[in-house]
N, C-alpha and C positions, 0 to 999 in steps of 0.2 A: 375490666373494660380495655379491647385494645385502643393503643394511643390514637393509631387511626381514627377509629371512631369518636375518642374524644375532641376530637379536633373538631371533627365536624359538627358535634355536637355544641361545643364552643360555640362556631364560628354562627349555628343556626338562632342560639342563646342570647347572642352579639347583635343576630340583625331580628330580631322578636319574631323569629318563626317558629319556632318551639312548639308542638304542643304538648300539653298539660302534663303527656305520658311519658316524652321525652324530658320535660325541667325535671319530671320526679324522679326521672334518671338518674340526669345531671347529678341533680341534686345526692341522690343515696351514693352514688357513687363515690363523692367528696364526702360522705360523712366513713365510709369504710376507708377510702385509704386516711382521713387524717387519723382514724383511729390507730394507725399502727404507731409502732413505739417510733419515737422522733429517732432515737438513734440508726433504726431500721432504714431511713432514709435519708441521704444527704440533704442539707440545709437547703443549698441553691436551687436541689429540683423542686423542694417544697415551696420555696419563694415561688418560682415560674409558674407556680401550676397556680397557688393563691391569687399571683397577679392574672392569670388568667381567667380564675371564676370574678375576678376584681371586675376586669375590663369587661365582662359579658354582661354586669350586670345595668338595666336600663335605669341609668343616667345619661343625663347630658353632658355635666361636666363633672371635676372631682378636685373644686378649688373654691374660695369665700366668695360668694355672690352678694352683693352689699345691693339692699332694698331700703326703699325711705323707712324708720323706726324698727329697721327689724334684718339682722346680718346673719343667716345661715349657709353651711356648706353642709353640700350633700356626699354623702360616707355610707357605702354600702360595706355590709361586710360577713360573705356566707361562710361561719364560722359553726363548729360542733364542739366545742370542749362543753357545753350547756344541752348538747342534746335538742339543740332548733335553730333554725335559720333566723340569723341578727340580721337585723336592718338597724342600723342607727344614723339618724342625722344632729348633727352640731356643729354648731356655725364655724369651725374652725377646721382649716385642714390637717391631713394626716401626718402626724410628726411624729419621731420616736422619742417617747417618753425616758425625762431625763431620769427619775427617780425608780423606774420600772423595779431595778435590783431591792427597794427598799421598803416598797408596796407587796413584793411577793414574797419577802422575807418576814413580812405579819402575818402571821392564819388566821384568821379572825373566820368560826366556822357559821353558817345558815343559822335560823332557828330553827324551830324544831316541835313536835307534840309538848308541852308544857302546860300548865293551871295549875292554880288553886280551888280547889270546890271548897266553900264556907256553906257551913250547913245551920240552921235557923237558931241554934242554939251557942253557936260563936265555935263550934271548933272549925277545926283547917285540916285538910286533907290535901298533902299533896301527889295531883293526879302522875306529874309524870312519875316519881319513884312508886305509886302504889301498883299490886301485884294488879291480876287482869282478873275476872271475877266480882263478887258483891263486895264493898268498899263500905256501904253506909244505909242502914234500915231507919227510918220515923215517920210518922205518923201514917204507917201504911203505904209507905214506898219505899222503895228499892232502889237501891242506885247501884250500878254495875257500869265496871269498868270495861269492854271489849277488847279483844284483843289487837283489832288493828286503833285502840286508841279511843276510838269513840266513849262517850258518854250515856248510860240511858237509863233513863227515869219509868220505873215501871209501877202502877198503882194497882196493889191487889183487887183482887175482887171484894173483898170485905175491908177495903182500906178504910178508915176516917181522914183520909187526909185534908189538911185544912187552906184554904185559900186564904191564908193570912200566913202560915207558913213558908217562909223564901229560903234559897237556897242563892248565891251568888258563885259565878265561875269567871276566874280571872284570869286573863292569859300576860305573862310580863311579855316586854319587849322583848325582841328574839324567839317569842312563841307563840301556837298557834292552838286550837284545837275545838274540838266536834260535839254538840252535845245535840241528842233528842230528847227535846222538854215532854211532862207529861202526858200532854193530846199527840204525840204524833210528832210534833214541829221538830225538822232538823236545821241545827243552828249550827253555822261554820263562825267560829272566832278568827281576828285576826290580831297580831302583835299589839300589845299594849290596849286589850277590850278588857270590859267587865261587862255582864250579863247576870239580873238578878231576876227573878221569877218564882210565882209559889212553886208548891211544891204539888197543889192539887190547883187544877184553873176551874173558878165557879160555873155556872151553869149557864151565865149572860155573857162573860165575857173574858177574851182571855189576854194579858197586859203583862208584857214585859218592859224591864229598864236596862239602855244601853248606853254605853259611854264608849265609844273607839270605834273600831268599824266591825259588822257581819254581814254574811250572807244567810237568808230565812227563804225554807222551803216550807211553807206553810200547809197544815193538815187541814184540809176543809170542813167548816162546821158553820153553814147557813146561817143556823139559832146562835150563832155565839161567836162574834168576830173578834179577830186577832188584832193589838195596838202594840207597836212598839212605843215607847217613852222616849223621849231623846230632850236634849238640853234647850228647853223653850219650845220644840215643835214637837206631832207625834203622827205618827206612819198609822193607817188602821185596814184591813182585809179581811176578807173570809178564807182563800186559799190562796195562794200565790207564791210567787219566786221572786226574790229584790233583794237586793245589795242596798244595806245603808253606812254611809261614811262620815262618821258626828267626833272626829277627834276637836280639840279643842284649838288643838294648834293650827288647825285649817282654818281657813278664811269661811267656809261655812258648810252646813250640812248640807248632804247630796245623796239622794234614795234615786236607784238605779233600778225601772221594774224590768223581767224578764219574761214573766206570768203573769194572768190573769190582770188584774187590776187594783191601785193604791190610792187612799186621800191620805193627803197629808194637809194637818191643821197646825196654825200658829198663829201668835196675835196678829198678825198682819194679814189674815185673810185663811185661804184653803186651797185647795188642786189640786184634780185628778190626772193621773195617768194612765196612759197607755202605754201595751210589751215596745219598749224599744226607746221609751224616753226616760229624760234625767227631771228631775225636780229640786230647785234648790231657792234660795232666798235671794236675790241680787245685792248690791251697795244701796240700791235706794229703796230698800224694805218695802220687797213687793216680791212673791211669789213669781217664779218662770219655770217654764219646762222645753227642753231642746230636745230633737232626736239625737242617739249617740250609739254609738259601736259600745256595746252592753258588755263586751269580751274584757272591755279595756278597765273597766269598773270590777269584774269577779274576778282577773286574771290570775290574784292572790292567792283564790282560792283552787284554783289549777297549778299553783307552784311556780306562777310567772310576775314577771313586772311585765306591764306590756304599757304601751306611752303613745300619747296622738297627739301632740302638737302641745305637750305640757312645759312648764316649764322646769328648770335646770332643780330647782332649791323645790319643787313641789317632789321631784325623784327621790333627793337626797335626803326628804324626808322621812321617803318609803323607808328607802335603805337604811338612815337611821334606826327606825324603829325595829325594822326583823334582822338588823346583826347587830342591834343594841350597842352602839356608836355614836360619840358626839360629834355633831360637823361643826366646823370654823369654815367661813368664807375669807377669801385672800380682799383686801378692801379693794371695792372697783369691779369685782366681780358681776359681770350680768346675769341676769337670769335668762338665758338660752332656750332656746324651743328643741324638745328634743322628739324625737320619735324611735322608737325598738320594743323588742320583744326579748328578753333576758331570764333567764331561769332563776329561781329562787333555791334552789340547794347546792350551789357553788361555792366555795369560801370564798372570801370578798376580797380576794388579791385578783383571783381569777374575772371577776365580776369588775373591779377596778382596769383591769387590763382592756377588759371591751370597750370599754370609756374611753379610755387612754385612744385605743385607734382610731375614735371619732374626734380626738384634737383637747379635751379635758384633762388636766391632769392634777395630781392629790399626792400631798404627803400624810403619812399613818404616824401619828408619834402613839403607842398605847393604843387608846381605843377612842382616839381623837382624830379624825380623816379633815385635814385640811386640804378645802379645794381649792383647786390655785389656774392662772390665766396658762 
């Protein structure tokens, strides 16, 4: 792009005239030059130009705006070492991290495809070392491993298999992975789930049990609706698409539909959903359901964190779990409202750096990330 042109592009970026065609310009343009090797470029033109997509982008200000119960600063920052435009907000302005040298000198890498498939009879297979091909035959099914990782349960034509028959697939922290249950259902694991299920689903109804979070692309069958099991409530469908989030350590379960339509039952009543609402349990033990940006809910399962107004310790939990990390909070530490959109196949120094320019900062001792004011 000549510079001329950049300018103008800037400058049109700066006062929100842009369209759509032009930001995605802007935009690809800054993802090819930052991709060249740093050495390639001197330091100070790459400052100039950063501080330039900085200043274009629409904020008002770019310093701690203090609100009654609630102190955010807003931090934009159109970055590609992740392969997508970051937006991040935290309450704290841009300061260069004191510890940066000692956060990027951890590799601490993503997770990654990993399980255990436990099969009805107590052995263990594990998925990530096993070769790609059949893995595991009983009672008239199949289990094969795909080669992009997937999981898939095939039931012969003359199988007996038994719907008392389960099979459990467990994903540890730092892993993720894919399975299609016998009818069809494709089930995305995420970091620290377990997923137990026959091996053949009966005729009336077909009933899985979840512990961590998934996403379920559910196979339609009228005659024979789909229930997830969760710890005190349960999800129930014919077909659909929904994200459920039942870790323990959360403050409470939360099924995200996308598709079709969800009841979700628990001793405190029942509720239905509609594509585009959240469902969850409030403090004072009573069913709710909000509209919510559904992206923000599966993002995991597209290889992102993505955040709307969460809190600081609800993130680090993520984090926690998929680079299998223990966090320490510094005492005093708030719990910050954050907003971004961050890649999940980064190693976590690079991931910690993006934080870092929104005013957060951590020390790593091991695989212990202390967050600090």
């Amino acid at each position: 792009m000549h510079p001329k042109n950049l300018q103008e592009l800037l400058k049109k970026y700066r006062e929100g005239t842009c369209t759509e065609e032009e930001k995605a310009l802007l935009e690809s343009w800054y993802i090819t030059y930052n991709a060249h090797d740093p050495n390639e470029i001197p330091q100070h033109v790459r400052d100039e130009h950063l501080n330039e997509v900085w200043k274009s982008l629409p904020l008002h200000e770019n310093k701690v705006r203090r609100m009654p119960w609630l102190k955010i600063a807003a931090a934009a920052v159109l970055l590609t070492a992740f392969a997508t435009t970051l937006y991040l907000y935290i309450k704290k302005p841009v300061v260069a991290p004191a510890n940066k040298q000692q956060v990027a000198n951890n590799q601490i890498i993503p997770g990654s495809n990993k399980a255990i498939l436990t099969l009805n009879d107590g052995r263990k297979i594990s998925l990530t070392d096993a070769a790609n091909g059949h893995i595991a035959e009983e009672a008239g099914i199949t289990v094969t491993k795909k080669a992009d990782g997937q999981l898939l349960y095939t039931v012969s034509d003359n199988g007996s298999g038994d719907a008392n028959t389960f099979n459990t697939v467990e994903t540890p922290r730092g892993g993720q992975y894919q399975v299609v249950l016998p009818d069809g259902t494709i089930v995305w694991l995420n970091a620290a789930t377990s997923l137990r299920f026959p091996t053949k689903f009966s005729s009336v109804e077909r009933t899985v049990y979840l512990d961590g979070e998934a996403y379920f692309e559910v196979a339609h069958n009228k005659s024979c609706p789909f229930r997830v099991a969760l710890n005190g409530q349960q999800v129930e469908v014919l077909g659909t698409h929904f994200n459920v989030m039942a870790y323990k350590e959360e403050s409470t379960i939360r099924t995200t539909l996308l598709q079709g339509s969800v009841k979700l039952t628990a001793p405190v009543g029942s509720i239905l959903l509609e594509p585009g609402q959240q469902g969850y349990i409030t403090k004072s033990n009573a069913f709710t359901r909000e509209n919510v940006d559904v992206t923000i809910a599966t993002a995991w399962k597209d290889g992102l964190f993505k955040f709307n107004g969460v809190g600081l310790h609800t993130l680090m939990r993520q984090i926690s779990r998929w680079y299998d990390i223990e966090i320490e909070y510094e005492p005093g530490l708030k719990d910050d409202v954050v907003f971004g959109t961050i890649s999940r196949t980064s190693d976590l120094s690079k991931l910690l750096h993006i934080l870092e320019l929104g005013g957060v900062h951590f020390r790593l001792n091991g695989r212990k990330l202390i967050v600090m004011q």
